[in-house]
N, C-alpha and C positions, 0 to 999 in steps of 0.2 A: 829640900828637894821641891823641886817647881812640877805640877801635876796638869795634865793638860784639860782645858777648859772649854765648854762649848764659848764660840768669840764673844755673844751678850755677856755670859757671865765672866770670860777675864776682861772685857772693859769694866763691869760694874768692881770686881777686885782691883782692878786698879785702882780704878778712882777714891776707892774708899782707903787703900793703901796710900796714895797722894796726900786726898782730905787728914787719916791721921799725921802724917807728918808734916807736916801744914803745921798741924795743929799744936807738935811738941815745938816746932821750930823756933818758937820766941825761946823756949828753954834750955832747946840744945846748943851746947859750947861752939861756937865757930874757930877754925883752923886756917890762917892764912900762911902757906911756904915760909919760912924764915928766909929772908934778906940776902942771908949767905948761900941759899940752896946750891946744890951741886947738881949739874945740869941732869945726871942720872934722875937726881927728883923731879926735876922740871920734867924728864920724859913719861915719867911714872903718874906724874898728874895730868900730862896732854893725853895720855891712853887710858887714864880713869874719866876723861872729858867726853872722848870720844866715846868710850862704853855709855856714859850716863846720856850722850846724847843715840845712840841706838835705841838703847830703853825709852827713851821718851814717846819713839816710835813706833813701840810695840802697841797692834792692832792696825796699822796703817796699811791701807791696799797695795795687793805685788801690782807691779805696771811692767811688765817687760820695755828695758831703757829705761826706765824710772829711775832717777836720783835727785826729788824731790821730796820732802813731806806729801807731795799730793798722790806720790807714787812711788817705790822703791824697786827695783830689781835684785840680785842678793851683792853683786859688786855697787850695785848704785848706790844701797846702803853703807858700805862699810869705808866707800871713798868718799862720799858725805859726812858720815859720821866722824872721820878723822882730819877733814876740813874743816869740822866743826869747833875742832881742836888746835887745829891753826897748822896741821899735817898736811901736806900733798903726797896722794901715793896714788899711782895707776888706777886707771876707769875702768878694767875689767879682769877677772878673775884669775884668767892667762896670766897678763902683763904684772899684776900683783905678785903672782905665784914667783915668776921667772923675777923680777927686780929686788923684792921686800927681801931682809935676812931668814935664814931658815934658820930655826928653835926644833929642840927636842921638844917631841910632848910631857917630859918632865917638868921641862923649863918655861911652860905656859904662863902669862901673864894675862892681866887683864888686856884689852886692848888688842892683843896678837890676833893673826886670821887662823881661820880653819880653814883647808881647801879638799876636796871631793871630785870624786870620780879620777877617769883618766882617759884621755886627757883633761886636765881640769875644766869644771863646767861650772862649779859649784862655790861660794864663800861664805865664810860666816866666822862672824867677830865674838872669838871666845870673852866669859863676862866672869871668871868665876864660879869655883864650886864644882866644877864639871858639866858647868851651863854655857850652853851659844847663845845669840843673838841670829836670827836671820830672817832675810827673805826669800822663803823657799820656793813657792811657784805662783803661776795663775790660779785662781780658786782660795790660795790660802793666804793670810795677810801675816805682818809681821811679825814673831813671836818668840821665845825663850823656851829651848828643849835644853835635851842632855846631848851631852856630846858625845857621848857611846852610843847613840841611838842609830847611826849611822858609821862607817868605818873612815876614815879620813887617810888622804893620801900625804896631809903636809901640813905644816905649819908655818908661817912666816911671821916678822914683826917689823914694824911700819917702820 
């Protein structure tokens, strides 16, 4: 479970989280898709791409319109993130909501969004474990909460 951190101190964990795996990296096994993959895998790795590219960006400043590294909004994030992966999916949280497929919150995957409020106002790219990924407002920057921490109106997947 992810605990929440004054922002100096989860950059210094991150980074230190980084440097060690940095650091086993020469020793850990690498995995590339086998040849024959079935596109299910190939989508399973484009939404684990897209997750590991959110996380990258945790601590990055909200920018309302923001859907750069220099600035994120909470849809500018998750349409980045999953371009990152070589996905196109709608620029704002609405148009996501209304186009992406809808998932039970059973059926949550890495990759999928969370949507909030109503009408929706709000997104954030489930990571796992009962963790989001998001950008939640002015003031606060990018960061990994729980997903019960807030009540969610929906689910979709890219």
């Amino acid at each position: 479970m992810l605990y929440a951190l004054h922002p100096a101190r989860s950059r210094v964990v991150v980074a230190l989280a980084f440097a060690f795996l940095m650091a086993i990296a020469p020793i850990a096994p690498t995995f590339a898709p086998p040849a024959n993959a079935s596109p299910a895998s190939a989508t399973t790795t484009r939404a684990q791409q897209a997750v590991d590219a959110a996380l990258d960006q945790v601590g990055t400043s909200y920018r309302w319109g923001g859907n750069t590294p220099a600035g994120f909004d909470c849809s500018g994030l998750t349409s980045w993130a999953h371009a990152e992966a070589g996905v196109t999916i709608p620029r704002t949280s609405r148009a996501q909501f209304a186009q992406l497929t809808p998932v039970n919150r059973s059926n949550l995957r890495p990759g999928d969004l969370v949507f909030y409020n109503s009408p929706v106002s709000h997104v954030a790219m489930y990571v796992g474990d009962g963790q989001i990924v998001e950008a939640p407002r002015r003031g606060l920057d990018v960061r990994v909460r729980d997903l019960s921490e807030r009540s969610p109106v929906g689910y979709r997947r890219p």
